[in-house]
N, C-alpha and C positions, 0 to 999 in steps of 0.2 A: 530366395535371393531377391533383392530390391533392386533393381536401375535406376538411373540418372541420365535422361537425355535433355540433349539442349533444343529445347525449340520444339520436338516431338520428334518420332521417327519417322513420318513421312510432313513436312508442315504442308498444306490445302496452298494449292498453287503456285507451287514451287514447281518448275521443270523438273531440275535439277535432284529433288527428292527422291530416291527411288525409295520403292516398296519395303519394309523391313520386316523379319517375321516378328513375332510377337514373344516380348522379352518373359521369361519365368519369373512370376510373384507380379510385387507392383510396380507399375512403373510412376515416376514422378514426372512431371514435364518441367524443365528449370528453365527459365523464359526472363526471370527479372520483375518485379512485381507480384510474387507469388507465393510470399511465404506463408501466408495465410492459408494456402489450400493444404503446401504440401504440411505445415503441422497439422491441421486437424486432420488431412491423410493418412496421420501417422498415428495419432492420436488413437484413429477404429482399431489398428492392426491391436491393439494388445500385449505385447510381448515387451522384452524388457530393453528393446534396441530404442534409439533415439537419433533421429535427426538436427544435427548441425549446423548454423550457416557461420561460415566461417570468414569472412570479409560480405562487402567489397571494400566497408571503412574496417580496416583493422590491421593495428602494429604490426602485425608479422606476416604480412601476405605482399609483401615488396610492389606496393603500390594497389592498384583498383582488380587483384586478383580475386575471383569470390570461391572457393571452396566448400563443395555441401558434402560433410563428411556422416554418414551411417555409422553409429558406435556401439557397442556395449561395453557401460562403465566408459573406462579410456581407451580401451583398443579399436581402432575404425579398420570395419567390417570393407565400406567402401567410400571408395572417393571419385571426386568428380569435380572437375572445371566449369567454373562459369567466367567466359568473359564478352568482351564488348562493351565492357564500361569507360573505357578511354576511347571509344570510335572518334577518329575524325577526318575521316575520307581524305587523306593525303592522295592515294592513288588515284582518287576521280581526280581531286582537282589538280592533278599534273597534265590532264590531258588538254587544261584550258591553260597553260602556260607555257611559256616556250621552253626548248631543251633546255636554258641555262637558269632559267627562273624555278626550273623543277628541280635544281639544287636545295633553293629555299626552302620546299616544301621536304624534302626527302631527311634534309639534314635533323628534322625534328622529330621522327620515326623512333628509334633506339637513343633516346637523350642523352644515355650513358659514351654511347660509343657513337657523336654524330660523324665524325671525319669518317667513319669506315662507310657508313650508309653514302655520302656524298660521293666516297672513292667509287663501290661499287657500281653505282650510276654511271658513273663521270668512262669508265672505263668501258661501259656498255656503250652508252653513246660514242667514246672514239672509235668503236668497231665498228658500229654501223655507220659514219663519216670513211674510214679507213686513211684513219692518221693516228693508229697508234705508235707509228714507227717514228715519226714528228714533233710527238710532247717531246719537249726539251729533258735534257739529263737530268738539269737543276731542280727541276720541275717533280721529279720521279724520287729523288732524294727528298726532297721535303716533304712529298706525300709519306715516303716510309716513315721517315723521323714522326711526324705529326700522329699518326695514325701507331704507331709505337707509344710514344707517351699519353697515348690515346689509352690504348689498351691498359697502362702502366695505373690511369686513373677511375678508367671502369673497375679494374680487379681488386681496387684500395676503397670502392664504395661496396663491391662486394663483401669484402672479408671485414669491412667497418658496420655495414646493418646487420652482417651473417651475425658477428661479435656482439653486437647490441642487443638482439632478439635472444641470444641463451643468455645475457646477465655481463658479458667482458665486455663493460662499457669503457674502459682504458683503451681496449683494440679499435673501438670507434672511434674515440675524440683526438687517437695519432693515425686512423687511417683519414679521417674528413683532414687535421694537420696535411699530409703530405700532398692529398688531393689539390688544396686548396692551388700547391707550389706547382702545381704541372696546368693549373685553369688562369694562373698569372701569366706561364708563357705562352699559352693559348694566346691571352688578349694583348701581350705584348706583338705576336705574328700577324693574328687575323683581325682584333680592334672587338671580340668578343671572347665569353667566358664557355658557350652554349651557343651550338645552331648556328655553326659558321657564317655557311657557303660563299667557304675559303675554296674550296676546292672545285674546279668550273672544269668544264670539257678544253680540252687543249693544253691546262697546266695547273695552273695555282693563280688567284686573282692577285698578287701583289706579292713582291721581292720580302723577303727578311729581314726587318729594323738593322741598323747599324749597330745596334748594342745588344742581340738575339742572339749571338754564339756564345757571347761571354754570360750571359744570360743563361741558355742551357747548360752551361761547362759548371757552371756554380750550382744548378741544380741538380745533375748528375751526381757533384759530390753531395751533396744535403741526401738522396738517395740512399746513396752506397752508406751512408753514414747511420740514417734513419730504416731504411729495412730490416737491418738485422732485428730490432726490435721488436717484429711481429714473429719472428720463429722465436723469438727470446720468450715473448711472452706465453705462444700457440702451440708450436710444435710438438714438446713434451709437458704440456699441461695436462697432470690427470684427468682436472675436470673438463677440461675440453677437449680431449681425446674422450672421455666417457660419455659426452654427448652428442660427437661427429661416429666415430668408430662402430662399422657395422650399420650404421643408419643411414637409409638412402639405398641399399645394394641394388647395384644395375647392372650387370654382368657385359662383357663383347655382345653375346648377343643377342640381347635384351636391346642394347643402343643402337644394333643392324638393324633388327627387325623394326623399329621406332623412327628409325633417319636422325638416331642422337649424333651432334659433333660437338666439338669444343671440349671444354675441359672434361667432361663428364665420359663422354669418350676417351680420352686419353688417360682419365685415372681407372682405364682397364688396364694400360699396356699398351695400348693401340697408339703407335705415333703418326696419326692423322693429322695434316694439318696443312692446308691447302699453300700455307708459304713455301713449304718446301717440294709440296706434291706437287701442285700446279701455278708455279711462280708468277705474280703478276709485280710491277712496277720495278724489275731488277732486282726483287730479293734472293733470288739465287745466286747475285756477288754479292752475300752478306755471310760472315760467318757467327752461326748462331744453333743453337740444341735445341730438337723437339724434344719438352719436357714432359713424362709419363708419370705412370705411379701404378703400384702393384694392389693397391687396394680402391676396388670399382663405389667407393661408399661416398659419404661426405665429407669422410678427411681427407680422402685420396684428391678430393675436385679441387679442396682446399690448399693443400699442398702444390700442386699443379699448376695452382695460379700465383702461387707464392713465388714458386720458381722462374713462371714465364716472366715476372717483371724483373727479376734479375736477367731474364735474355733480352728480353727489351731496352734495358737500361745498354747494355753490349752494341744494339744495333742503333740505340740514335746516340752513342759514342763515335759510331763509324760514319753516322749520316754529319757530324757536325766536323768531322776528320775532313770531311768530302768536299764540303760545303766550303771551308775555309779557302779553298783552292777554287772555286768556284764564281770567287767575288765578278758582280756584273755578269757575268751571263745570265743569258736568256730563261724566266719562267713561264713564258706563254709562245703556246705556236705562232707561226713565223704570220699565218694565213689572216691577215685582217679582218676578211668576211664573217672568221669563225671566234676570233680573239678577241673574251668580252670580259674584263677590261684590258682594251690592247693600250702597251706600253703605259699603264697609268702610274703617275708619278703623286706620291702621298704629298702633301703641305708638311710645315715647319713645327705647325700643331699636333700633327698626327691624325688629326680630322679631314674629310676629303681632300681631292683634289689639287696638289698644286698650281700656283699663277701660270707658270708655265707649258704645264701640260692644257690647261683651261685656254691660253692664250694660240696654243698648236693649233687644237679642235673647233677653237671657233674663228682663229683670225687669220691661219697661215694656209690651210688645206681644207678646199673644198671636198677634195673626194674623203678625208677625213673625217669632216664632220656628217658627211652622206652616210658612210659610213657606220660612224657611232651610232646616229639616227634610225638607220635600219634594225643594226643589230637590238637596240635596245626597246623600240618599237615593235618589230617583227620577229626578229630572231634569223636567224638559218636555217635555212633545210637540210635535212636529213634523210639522205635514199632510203627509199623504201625496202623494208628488213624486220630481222629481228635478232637479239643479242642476247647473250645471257654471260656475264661474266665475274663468278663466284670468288670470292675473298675469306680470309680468315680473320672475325672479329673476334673481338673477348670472347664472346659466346658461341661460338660456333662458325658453321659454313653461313656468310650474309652474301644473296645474290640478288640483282636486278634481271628484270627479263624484260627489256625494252623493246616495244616494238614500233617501226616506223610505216605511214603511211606517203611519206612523200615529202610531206608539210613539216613546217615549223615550231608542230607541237608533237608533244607523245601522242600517240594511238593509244597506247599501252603504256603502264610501264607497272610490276606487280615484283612485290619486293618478298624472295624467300627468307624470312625472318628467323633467322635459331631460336628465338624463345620463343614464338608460337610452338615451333616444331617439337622444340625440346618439353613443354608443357602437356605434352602428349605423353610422357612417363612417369604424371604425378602419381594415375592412380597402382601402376606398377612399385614408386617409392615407397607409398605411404598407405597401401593396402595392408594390415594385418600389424601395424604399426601402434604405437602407442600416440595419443595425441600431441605433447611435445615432440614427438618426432617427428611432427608433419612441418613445422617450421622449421627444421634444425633441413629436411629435403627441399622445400619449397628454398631455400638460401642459397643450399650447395649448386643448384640451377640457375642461380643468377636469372631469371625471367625478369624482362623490363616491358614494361604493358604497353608502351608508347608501341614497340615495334610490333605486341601480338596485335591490337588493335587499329594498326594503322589502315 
């Protein structure tokens, strides 16, 4: 038997390393620069196996994933992860910015699903202030609404590359279609398509355009209208049941013993899913169905996610029912000190700032513009602590774990990411697998590198 470790088993001056006994057969070190060794490595052994590298550039590894798969002929013996090719120290550098500036940086972590990385912060930090009881209502309903049509446009680029990597290029070019309609009302809310931070500690940095409900109401229906068409074309398609079905199998508890969540989880059975387990932002007055599936494979993840955007599409029905009633109240806590942008009033362009809010801040209120000045300068402090406050993203359980030292930057802040987590059962998927089956598992997992790397 052959290994695959990353970086070696113990790496020379590493604390952190401990001792590992010594793996049976060869072992390869997979490090990054190194193909050289391990072919001609492979090259001595003789035998009729063959080593692989399967990304980090490559169509079917859903971004900068590297794959070094062991095979004989097509079936791979083993498999193994390599990554750290998207690093970009998000997490250091949150600790040189203030709590609301590390929205900026966090929002870019899982690209697919940035509102949920922003919520899950934003939520840590109101715990460690202790104003979660403060965020306004308005404030709580748009986070869900956003962070639903959120998930509605992760699971449409999912099942739109899943569909493109076996050949149903049709299912990509009306999943990227629908996508496109849900990253319009992104930028018609937040003034972007990508990487908000929309979403700040205390609430939401700005109210809902005046023309934003009749805007969702009309894509809702474009929705309910355009969905059916991916079961039309997926559901009972032989040949794509012949290339999901049985491939991928990950059992309950296979995904226990792993710390799998998300759909993958759920297409055992298991209806885990932290909106309904452990409610955050009032989604426990929402009425909506943890969606399951009796088969733990690729179709089952497939289907799963098919279904949850028809319960999404139910819950930002309800958030825009809410909303409507809501006109003019408040989206940012009441607390000045903490309220960045407090009270800000958009221009007639849509482009910063109005005259009037410009003419409050600098002509009318000194402790106003003290105010703005600090916040935006220094920021606010943060009692000293630590928070941890878990969400349910496309992918799984996403949590922050912020820690405060007093000051007005993070200490900490270290983001539990589902697709790193869940990248931990490739070699369980696609062990003893044929090699298109290893793209057909690497998709059903939805892994986005931003957030394993970050």
């Amino acid at each position: 038997m052959t290994t695959f470790t990353a970086g070696g088993s113990n790496p020379a001056g590493d604390p952190y390393g401990a001792a590992a006994d010594a793996a049976e057969g060869r072992v390869y070190t997979v490090t990054g620069q190194d193909w050289d060794s391990i072919v001609s490595e492979q090259a001595e052994r003789g035998d009729e196996r063959i080593v692989v590298n399967m990304g980090p550039q490559h169509p079917s590894t859903h971004g900068v994933l590297r794959l070094i798969l062991e095979m004989e002929g097509e079936s791979v013996h083993e498999a193994r992860c390599g990554i750290g090719y998207l690093h970009t120290g998000i997490e250091k550098n949150m600790e040189f910015r203030s709590w609301t500036q590390g929205v900026t940086f966090c929002t870019r972590m899982d690209y697919l699903a940035p509102l949920h990385n922003e919520t899950t912060y934003c939520l840590g930090v109101e715990r460690l202030l202790d104003i979660e009881d403060q965020v306004p209502e308005k404030a709580n309903v748009i986070r869900v609404m956003m962070m639903e049509l959120n998930r509605i446009s992760s699971h449409l680029v999912c099942i739109a590359t899943g569909g493109m990597e076996i050949g149903a290029l049709t299912v990509m070019t009306i999943g990227f279609r629908e996508r496109e309609k849900v990253l319009d009302a992104f930028e018609l809310i937040t003034g972007l398509r990508m990487n908000h931070g929309y979403i700040r500690p205390g609430g939401v940095a700005n109210d809902l355009p005046d023309n934003a409900l009749d805007h969702l109401k009309d894509l809702v229906s474009w929705m309910k209208k355009h969905l059916p068409e991916y079961a039309a074309f997926c559901n009972e398609n032989p040949i794509f049941k012949g290339r999901l079905q049985d491939v991928g199998y990950l059992d309950l508890a296979g995904c226990l013993a792993l710390g799998i969540t998300g759909p993958p989880l759920r297409s055992t059975g298991y209806d885990w899913d932290l909106r309904k387990k452990q409610p955050y932002c009032g989604y426990e007055t929402y009425d909506f169905e943890v969606q399951t599936w009796d088969t733990p494979d690729a179709y089952g993840r497939f289907r799963v996610r098919l279904n949850e955007m028809w319960e999404s599409l139910k819950i930002v029905e309800q958030c825009v029912s809410r909303l409507e009633k809501m006109q003019g109240d408040p989206v940012m806590i009441g607390d000045r000190k903490i309220a960045w942008p407090a009270q800000l009033s958009v221009g007639s362009d849509g482009m910063g700032n109005s005259n009037e809010h410009i003419k409050h801040i600098m002509g009318e209120s000194m402790e106003a513009l003290i105010h703005h000045f600090k916040l935006v300068t220094e920021g606010f402090r943060v009692p000293a602590g630590q928070a941890y406050v878990p969400i349910e993203s496309p992918r799984g359980e996403l949590g922050a774990h912020v820690v405060s030292d007093g000051g007005t930057k993070p200490f900490r802040a270290h983001f539990r990411d589902p697709s790193f987590v869940n990248l931990q059962a490739m070699p369980a998927l696609c062990e003893g697998s044929m090699v298109s089956d290893v793209v057909v598992a690497v998709a059903s997992l939805d892994p986005v590198m931003g957030g394993v790397d970050r």
